[in-house]
C-alpha positions as CSV (number, residue, x, y, z in Angstrom):
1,X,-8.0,23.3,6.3
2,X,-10.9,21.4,5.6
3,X,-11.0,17.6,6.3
4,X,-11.0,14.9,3.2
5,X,-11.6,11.4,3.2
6,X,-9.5,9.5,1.2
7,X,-8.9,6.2,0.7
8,X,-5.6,4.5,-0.1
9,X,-5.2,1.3,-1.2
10,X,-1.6,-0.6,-0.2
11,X,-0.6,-1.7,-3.3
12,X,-0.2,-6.1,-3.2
13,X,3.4,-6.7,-4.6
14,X,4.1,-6.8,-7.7
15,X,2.5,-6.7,-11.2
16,X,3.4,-8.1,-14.9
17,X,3.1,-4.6,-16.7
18,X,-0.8,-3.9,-15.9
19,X,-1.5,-7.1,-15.0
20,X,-2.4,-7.6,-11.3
21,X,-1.5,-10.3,-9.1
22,X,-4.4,-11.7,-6.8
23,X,-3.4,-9.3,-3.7
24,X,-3.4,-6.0,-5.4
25,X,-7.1,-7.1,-7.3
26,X,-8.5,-8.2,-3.6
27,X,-7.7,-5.0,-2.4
28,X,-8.8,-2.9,-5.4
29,X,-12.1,-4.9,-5.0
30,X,-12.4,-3.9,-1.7
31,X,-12.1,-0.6,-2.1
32,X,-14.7,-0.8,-4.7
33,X,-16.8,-2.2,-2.2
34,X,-16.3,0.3,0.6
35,X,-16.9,3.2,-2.2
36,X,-20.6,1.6,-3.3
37,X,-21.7,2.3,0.5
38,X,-19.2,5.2,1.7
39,X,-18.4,8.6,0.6
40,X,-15.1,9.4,-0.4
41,X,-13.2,12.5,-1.6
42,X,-10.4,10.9,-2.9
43,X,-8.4,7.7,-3.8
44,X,-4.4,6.9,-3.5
45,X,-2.7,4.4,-4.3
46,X,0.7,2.8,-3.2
47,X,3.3,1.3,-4.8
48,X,6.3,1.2,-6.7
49,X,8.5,-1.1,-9.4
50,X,10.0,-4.1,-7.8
51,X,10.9,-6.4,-10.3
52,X,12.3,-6.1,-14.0
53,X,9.2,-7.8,-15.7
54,X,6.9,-5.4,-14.2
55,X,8.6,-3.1,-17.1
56,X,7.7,0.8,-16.4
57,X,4.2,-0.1,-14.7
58,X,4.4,0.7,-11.0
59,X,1.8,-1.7,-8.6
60,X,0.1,2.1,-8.1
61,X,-0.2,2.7,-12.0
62,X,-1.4,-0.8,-12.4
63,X,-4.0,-0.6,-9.4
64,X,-5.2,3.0,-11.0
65,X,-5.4,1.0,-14.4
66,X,-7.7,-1.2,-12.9
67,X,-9.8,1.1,-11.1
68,X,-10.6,3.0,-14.4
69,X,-11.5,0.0,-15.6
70,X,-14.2,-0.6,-12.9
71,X,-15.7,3.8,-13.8
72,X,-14.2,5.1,-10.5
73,X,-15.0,8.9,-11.2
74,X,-13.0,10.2,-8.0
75,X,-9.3,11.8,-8.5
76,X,-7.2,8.7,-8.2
77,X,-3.3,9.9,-7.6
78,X,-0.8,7.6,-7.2
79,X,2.1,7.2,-5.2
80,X,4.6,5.3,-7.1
81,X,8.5,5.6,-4.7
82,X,7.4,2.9,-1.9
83,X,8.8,-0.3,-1.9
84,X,7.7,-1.3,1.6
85,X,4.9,-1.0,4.1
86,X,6.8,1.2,6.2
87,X,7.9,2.9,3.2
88,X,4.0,3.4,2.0
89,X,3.2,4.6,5.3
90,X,6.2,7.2,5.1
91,X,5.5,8.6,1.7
92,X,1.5,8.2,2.2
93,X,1.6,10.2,5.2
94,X,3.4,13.0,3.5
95,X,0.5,13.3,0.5
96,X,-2.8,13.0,3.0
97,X,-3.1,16.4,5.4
98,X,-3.2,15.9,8.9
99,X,-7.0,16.4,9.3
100,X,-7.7,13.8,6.8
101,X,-10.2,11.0,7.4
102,X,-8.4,8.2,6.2
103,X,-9.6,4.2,5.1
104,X,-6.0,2.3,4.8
105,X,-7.1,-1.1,2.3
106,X,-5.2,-3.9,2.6
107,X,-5.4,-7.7,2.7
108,X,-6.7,-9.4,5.9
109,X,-3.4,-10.9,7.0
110,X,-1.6,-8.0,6.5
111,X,-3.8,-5.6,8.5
112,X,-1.7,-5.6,12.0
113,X,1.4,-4.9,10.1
114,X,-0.1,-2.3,8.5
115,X,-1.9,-1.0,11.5
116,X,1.2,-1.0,13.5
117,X,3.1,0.9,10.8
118,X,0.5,3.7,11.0
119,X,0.8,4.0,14.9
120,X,4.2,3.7,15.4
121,X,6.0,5.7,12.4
122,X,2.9,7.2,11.0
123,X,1.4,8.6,14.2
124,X,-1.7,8.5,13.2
125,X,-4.5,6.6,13.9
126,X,-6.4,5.4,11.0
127,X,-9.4,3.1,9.7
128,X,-8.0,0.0,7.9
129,X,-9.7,-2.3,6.2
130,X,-8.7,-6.0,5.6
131,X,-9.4,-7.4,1.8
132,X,-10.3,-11.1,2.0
133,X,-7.2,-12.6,1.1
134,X,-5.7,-15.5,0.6
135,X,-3.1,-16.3,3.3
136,X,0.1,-19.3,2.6
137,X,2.3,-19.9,4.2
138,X,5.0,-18.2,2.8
139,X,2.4,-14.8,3.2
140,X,2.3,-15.8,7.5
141,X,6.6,-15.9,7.5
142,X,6.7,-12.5,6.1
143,X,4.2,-10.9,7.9
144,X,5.8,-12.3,11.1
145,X,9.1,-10.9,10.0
146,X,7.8,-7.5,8.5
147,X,6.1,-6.7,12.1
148,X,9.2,-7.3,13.7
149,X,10.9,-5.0,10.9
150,X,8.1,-2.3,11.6
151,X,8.6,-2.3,15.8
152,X,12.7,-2.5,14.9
153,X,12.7,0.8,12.6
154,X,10.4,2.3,15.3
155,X,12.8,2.0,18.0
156,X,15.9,3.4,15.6
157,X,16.9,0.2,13.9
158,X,16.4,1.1,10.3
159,X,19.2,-1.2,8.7
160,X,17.0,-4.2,7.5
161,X,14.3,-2.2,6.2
162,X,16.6,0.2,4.5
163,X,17.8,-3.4,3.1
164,X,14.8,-4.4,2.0
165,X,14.3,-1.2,0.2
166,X,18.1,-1.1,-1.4
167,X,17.5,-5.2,-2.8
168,X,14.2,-3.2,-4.7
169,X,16.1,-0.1,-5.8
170,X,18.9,-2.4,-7.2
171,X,16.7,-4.7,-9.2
172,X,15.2,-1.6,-10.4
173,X,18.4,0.2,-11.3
174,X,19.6,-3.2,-13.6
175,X,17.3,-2.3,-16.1
């Protein structure tokens, strides 16, 4: 099997219909960047439908959107089931081979989440690449929590993040 590198880009929350929020278009820049000195096979792109006024525009449709926007010309795909980081790192790592090279974009204050996910459930070690981000401080709470949610699933406590994913899936399922 021949090795690939691909970049994927965790999706930033949530969208209104194509519309970006600032997370999603710092990280979509960011990858821009990285592809303007870097050579790439392939991009993905991570995220699902959280919210009734994103209508039937997942974050990764939205993010691909913008990205045509911008003349990308490599094979974007789109993973669009993930509600969560561990969740992106779950479905991710069943798309990209095992010999990949792989670039993981995010924000900046999401990156040790991120990278801890990859270690710990997605045994792999991986490149990741913090977008400059705006941090509140509603952003710091969540990533304090959501670490502690990553090293809890690790060690076989999967109940709040399998909450976290059911409170999506229900919003979702309103509609």
């Amino acid at each position: 099997m021949e090795e690939i590198m691909k970049i994927i880009i965790i999706h930033g929350n949530v969208n209104r219909g194509s519309t970006l929020n600032e997370d999603s278009i710092d990280r979509a820049n960011k990858a821009l960047e990285i592809l303007e000195t870097n050579s790439y096979d392939s991009i993905l792109v991570t995220g699902g439908i959280f919210e009734r006024f994103q209508g039937n525009i997942s974050v990764a449709k939205a993010i691909k959107n913008y990205l045509e926007t911008k003349r990308v010309l490599l094979p974007v795909e789109i993973e669009e089931e993930s509600l969560t980081t561990i969740h992106n790192v779950e479905l991710s790592a069943k798309i990209i081979n095992s010999k990949d090279e792989v670039t993981v974009v995010t924000s900046n204050y999401h990156v040790p989440r991120t990278w801890l996910a990859w270690r710990l459930i997605g045994k792999r070690n991986i490149k990741i690449v913090g977008a400059n981000s705006k941090i509140t401080p509603k952003k710091f709470f969540i990533e304090f929590i959501g670490i502690g949610v990553v090293i809890a699933y690790f060690l076989g406590f999967k109940w709040l993040e399998l909450c976290f994913r059911a409170k999506a899936r229900t919003i979702k399922a309103i509609d």
